[in-house]
C-alpha positions in Angstrom: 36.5 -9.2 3.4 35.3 -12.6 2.1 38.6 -14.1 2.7 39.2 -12.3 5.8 37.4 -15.3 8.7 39.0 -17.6 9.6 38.4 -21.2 8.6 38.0 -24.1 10.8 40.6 -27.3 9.3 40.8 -30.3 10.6 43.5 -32.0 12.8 45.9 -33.7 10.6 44.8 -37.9 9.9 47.1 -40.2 12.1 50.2 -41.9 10.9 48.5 -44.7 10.0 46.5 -43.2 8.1 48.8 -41.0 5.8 52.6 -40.3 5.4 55.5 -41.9 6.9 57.0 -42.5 10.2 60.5 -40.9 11.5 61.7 -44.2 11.9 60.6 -45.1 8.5 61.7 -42.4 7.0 65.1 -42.8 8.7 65.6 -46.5 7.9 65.1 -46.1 4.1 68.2 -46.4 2.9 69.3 -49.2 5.1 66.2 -50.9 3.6 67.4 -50.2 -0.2 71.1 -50.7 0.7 70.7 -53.7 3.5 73.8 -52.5 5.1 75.2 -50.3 7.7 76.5 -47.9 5.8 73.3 -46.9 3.9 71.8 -46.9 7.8 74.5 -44.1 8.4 73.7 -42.1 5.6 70.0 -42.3 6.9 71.2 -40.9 10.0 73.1 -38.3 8.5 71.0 -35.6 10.2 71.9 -36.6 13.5 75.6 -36.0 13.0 76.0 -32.3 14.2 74.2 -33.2 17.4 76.8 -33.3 20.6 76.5 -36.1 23.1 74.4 -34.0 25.2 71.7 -32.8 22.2 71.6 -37.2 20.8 68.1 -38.2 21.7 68.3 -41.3 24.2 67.1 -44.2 22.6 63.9 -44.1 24.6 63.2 -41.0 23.0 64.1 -41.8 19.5 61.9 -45.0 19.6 59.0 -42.8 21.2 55.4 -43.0 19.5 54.4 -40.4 17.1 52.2 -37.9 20.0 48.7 -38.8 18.6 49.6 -42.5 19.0 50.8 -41.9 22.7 48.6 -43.4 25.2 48.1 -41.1 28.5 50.9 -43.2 30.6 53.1 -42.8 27.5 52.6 -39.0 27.8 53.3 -39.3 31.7 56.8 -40.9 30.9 57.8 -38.8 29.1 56.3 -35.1 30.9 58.8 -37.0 33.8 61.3 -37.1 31.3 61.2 -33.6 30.6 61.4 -32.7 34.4 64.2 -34.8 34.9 66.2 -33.0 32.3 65.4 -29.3 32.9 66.7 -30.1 36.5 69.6 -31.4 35.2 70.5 -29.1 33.0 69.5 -25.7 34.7 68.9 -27.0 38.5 64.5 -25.8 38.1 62.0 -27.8 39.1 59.9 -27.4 36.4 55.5 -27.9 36.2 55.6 -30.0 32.6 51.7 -30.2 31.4 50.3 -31.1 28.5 46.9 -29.1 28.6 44.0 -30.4 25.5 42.4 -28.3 22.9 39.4 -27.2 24.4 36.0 -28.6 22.4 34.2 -25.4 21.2 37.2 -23.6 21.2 39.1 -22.3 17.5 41.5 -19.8 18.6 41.9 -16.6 16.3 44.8 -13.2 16.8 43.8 -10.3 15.8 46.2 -7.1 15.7 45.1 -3.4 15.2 47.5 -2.0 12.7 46.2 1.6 13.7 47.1 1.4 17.3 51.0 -0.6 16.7 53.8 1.7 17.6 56.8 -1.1 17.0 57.9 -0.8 20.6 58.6 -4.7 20.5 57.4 -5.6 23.8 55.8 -8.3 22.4 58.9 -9.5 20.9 60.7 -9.8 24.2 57.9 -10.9 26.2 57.3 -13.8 24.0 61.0 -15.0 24.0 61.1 -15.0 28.2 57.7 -17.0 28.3 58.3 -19.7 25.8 61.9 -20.2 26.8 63.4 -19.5 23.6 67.3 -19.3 23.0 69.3 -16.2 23.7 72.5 -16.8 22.3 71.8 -17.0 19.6 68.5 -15.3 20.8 65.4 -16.6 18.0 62.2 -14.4 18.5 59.1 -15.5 16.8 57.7 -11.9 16.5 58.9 -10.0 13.6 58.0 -6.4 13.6 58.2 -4.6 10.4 58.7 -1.0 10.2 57.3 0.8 6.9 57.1 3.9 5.2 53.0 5.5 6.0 51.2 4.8 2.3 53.6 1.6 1.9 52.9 -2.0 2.4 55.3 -3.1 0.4 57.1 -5.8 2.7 60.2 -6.4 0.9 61.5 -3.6 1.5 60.3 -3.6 4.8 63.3 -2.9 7.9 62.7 -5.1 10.8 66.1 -3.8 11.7 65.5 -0.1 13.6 66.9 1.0 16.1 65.4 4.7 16.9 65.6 6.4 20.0 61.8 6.3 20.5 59.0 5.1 18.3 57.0 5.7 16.8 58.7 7.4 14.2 57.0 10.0 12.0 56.0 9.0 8.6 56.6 5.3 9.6 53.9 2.3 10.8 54.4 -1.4 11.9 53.2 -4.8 11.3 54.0 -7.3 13.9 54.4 -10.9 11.9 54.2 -14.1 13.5 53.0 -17.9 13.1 49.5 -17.1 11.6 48.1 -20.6 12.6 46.9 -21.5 8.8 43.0 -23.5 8.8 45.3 -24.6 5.1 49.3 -24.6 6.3 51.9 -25.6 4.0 54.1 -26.3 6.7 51.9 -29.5 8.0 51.8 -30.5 3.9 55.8 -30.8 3.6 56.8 -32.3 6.6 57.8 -35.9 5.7 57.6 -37.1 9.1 54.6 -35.6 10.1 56.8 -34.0 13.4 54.1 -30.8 12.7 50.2 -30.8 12.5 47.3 -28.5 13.2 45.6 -29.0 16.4 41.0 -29.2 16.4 41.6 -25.6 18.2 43.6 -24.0 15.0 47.1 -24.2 16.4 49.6 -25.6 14.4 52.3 -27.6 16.8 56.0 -29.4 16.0 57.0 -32.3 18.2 60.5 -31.6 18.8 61.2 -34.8 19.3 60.4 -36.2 16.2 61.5 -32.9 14.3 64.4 -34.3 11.9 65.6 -31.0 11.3 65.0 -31.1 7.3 63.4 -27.5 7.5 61.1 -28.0 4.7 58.6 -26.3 7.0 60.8 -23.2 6.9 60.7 -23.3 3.5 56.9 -23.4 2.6 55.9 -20.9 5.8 54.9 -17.8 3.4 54.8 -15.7 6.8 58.7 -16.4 8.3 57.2 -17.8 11.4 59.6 -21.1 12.0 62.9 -20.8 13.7 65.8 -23.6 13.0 68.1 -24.2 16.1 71.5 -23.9 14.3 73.3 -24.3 17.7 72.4 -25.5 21.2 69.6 -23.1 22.4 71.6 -21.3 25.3 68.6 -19.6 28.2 70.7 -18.7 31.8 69.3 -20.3 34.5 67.7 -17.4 36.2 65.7 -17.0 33.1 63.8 -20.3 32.7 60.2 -20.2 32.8 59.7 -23.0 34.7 55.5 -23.6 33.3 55.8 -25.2 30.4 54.1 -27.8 27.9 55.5 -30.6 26.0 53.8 -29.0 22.6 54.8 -25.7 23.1 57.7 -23.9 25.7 59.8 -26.6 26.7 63.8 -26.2 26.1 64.9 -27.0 22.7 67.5 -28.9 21.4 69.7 -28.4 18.5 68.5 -29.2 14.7 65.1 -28.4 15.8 62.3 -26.2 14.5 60.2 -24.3 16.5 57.2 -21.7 16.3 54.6 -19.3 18.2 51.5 -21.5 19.3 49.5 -19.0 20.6 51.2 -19.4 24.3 48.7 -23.1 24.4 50.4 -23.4 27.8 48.3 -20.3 28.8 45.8 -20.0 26.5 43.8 -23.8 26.7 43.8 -22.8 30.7 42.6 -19.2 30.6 44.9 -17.2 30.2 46.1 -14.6 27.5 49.4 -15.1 25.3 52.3 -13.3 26.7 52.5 -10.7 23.8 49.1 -9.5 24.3 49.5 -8.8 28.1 52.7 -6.4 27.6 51.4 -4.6 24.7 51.1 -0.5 26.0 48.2 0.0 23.2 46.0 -2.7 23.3 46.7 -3.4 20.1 46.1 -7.2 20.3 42.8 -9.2 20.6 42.7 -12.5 21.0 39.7 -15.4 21.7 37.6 -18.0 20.7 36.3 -16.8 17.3 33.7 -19.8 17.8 32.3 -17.7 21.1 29.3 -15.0 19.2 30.2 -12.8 22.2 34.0 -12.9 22.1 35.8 -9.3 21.3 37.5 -11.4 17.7 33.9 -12.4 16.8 32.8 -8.8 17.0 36.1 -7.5 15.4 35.6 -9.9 12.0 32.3 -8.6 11.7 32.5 -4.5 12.3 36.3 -3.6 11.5 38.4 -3.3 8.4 40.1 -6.4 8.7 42.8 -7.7 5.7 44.9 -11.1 6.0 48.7 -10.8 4.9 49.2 -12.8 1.5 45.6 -13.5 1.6 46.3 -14.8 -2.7 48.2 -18.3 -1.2 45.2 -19.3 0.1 46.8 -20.3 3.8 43.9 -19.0 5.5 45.2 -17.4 8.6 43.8 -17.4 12.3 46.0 -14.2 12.5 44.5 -11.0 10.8 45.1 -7.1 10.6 42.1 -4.4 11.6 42.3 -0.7 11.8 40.6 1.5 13.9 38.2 4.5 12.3 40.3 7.2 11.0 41.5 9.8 13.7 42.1 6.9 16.6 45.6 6.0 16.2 47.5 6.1 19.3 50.6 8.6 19.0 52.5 8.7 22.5 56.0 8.2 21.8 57.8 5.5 23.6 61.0 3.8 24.2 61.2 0.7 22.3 61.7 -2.2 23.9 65.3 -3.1 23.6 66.1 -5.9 25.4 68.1 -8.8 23.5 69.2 -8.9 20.2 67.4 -9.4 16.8 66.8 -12.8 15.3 70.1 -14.0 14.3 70.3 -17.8 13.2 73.2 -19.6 12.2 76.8 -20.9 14.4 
């Protein structure tokens, strides 16, 4: 399908350059009002935090990332350290690992092979340290009717004693790192851009919390924290990245960024090496001899909502008729499903 490849986009313009600054943003209506109070109301956002989720003031005065120079990075990858020890006693190996040059990272996901067993789900929530009580996942799998691809009435809610289920198929749905994402157009702080190797990251320190990018997603792919992100200490992955699977705090968003940790150093995402059917490919669509590059150009592939013009660097594919996998497993039922709010 024409609309199928994925397209390279380019990075995002500076602040400079475009938009307006979190502290600019913030300081509006003390610069309208010239008072305190008007300053208040321009923090307003802030208010739910607890003492312990307030940004220190060091951190609410950091530069915007792409402004940071590399001992302004340092400072605050030490930062990072210093509070993951003090809040869950790990020594934790903070990086902050480049895009790679030559490198535009695509997902692909054979729809023929998916039995819904959610191991993706789970092993995606352990690797990127997201919350589990309440626990957010940023793999939804949908379950749906065989002949159907109708995904509003789609039930990402099962619960069967194995899977797959007769008469049934799934459709894992995650970030789908847009080359054209609303979510980087609506931010007003520019806390969210796209990265030269096609991921789309959030700064979660200068995420206000506004959710606009929630709102424009078309694919249900950003999580708000609602409450303090609660992991037990037993559970912390302790490799982690400042742009991608570093603890949370409240009245942050946060995303799937293709596991950057792992993948700008080698490695595979952590869905794709838990998956029983090797449903999941995933490469450098750039590479002429990567398993994506030969999967855009031989397979049936679609993109989900193709009509909004997002562009994905995530696409579907189906095997030739006759090669679906069909031994029944037990799904994967650890945690609970994505629950957000208090």
């Amino acid at each position: 399908m024409a609309d199928s490849a994925p397209v390279s986009g380019n990075a995002s313009p500076p602040p400079s350059e475009a938009g307006v600054s979190r502290r600019q943003f913030l300081g509006q209506g003390a610069a309208v009002a010239a008072g305190l109070s008007a300053l208040a109301a321009a923090m307003s956002p802030l208010r739910h935090l607890s003492d312990d989720d307030l940004p220190s003031v060091e951190e609410f005065l950091q530069k915007h990332y792409k402004e940071m120079t590399p001992a302004d990075k340092e400072r605050a990858l030490e930062r990072i350290r210093e509070q993951v020890k003090k809040r869950y006693g790990v020594d934790a190996k903070v990086s902050d690992p480049p895009p790679l040059d030559g490198v535009e990272f695509v997902y692909g996901l054979n729809i023929s092979r998916c039995i819904g067993c959610r191991k993706c789900v789970h092993a995606c929530v352990a690797e990127n340290n997201q919350s589990r009580s309440p626990e957010i996942q940023y793999i939804r799998v949908l379950e749906m009717e065989k002949g159907s691809i109708d995904l509003e009435t789609a039930n990402h809610h099962y619960d069967p004693e194995q899977v797959p289920r007769p008469d049934k198929w799934y459709m894992p749905v995650q970030c789908h790192q847009c080359a054209n994402p609303p979510c980087v157009k609506v931010c007003p702080v520019e806390a969210t851009w796209q990265e030269p190797d096609g991921i789309t990251v959030i700064d979660y320190d200068w995420c206000i919390g506004c959710r606009y990018c929630e709102a424009a997603c078309p694919y249900f792919a950003r999580r708000f924290n609602f409450t303090r992100p609660e992991i037990p200490k037993d559970e912390i992955n302790p490799n982690m990245s400042y742009l991608s699977n570093r603890p949370r705090q409240k009245g942050v968003m946060e995303k799937c960024t293709f596991c950057l940790h792992r993948t700008r150093v080698g490695q595979l995402p952590a869905c794709l090496e838990v998956c029983p059917t090797g449903s999941r490919k995933f490469g450098n669509v750039l590479d002429p001899n990567s398993e994506v590059h030969y999967i855009l150009k031989n397979k049936r592939v679609f993109v989900l909502k193709a009509d909004v013009g997002t562009l994905p660097r995530f696409f579907y594919y189906f095997d030739e008729r006759g090669s679906r996998y069909h031994e029944p497993i037990t799904p994967d039922t650890k945690g609970k499903e994505l629950k957000e709010g208090a």
